[in-house]
C-alpha positions as CSV (number, residue, x, y, z in Angstrom):
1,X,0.0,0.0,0.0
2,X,1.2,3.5,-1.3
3,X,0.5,5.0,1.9
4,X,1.6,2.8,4.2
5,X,5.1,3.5,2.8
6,X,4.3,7.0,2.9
7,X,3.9,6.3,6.5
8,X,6.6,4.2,7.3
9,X,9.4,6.5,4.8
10,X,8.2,9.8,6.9
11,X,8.5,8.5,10.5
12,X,12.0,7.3,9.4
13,X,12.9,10.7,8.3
14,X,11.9,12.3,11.6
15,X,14.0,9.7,13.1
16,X,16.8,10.7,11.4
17,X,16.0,14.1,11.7
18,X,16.0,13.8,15.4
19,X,19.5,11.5,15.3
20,X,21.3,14.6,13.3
21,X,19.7,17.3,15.7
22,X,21.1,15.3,18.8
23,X,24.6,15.3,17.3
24,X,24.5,19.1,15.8
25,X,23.8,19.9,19.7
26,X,26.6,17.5,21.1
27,X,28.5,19.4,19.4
28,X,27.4,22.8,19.8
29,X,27.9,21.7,23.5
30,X,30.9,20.3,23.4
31,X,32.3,23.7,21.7
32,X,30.3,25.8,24.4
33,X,32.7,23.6,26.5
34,X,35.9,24.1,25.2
35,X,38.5,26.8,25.8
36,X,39.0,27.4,22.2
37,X,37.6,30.6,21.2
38,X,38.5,30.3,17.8
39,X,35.8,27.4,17.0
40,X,33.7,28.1,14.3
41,X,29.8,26.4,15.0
42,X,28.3,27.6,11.7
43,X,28.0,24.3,10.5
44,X,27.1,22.8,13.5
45,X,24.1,25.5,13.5
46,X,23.1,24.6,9.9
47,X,23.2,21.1,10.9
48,X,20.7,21.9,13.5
49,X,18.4,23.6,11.6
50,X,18.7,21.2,8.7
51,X,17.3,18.8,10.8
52,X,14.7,20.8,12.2
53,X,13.5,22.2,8.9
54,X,14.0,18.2,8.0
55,X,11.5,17.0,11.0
56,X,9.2,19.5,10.1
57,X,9.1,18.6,6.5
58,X,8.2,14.8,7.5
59,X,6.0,15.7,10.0
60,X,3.8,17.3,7.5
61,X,4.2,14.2,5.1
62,X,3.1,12.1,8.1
63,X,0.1,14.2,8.6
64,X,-1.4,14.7,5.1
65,X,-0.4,10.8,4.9
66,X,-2.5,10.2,7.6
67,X,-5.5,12.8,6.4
68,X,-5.2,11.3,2.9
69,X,-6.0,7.6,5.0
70,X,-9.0,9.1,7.3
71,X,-10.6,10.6,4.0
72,X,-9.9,6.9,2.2
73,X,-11.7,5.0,4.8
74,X,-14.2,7.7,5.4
75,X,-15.6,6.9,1.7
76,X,-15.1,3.2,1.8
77,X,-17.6,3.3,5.1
């Protein structure tokens, strides 16, 4: 079923989307931490937001997923 992929593919990119947030943050942190003033965490910040923006994206995939199966079983009944 077309959906049910749908389903499955867009949890699995919030997933991932989570993973890459919690590692652009350890290492945000772990530069917050260090004594080197010189570190640069621009990429570490587009990480984080990448992944945000990336969550977000398959959030709304999950949702109109699930809509798009409410309205299917709605006109089967």
């Amino acid at each position: 079923m077309v959906i049910g992929s749908v389903l499955n593919n867009s949890v699995t990119g919030i997933q991932k989307g989570l993973s890459n947030m919690n590692k652009a943050s350890a290492e945000i942190a772990q530069v917050a931490t260090s004594e080197d003033p010189a570190t640069d965490l621009t990429k570490s910040a587009v990480g984080l937001l990448q992944s945000k923006l990336q969550v977000e994206a398959n959030a709304k995939v999950l949702q109109t997923a699930s809509d798009t199966m409410g309205s299917i079983i709605d006109i089967k009944v």
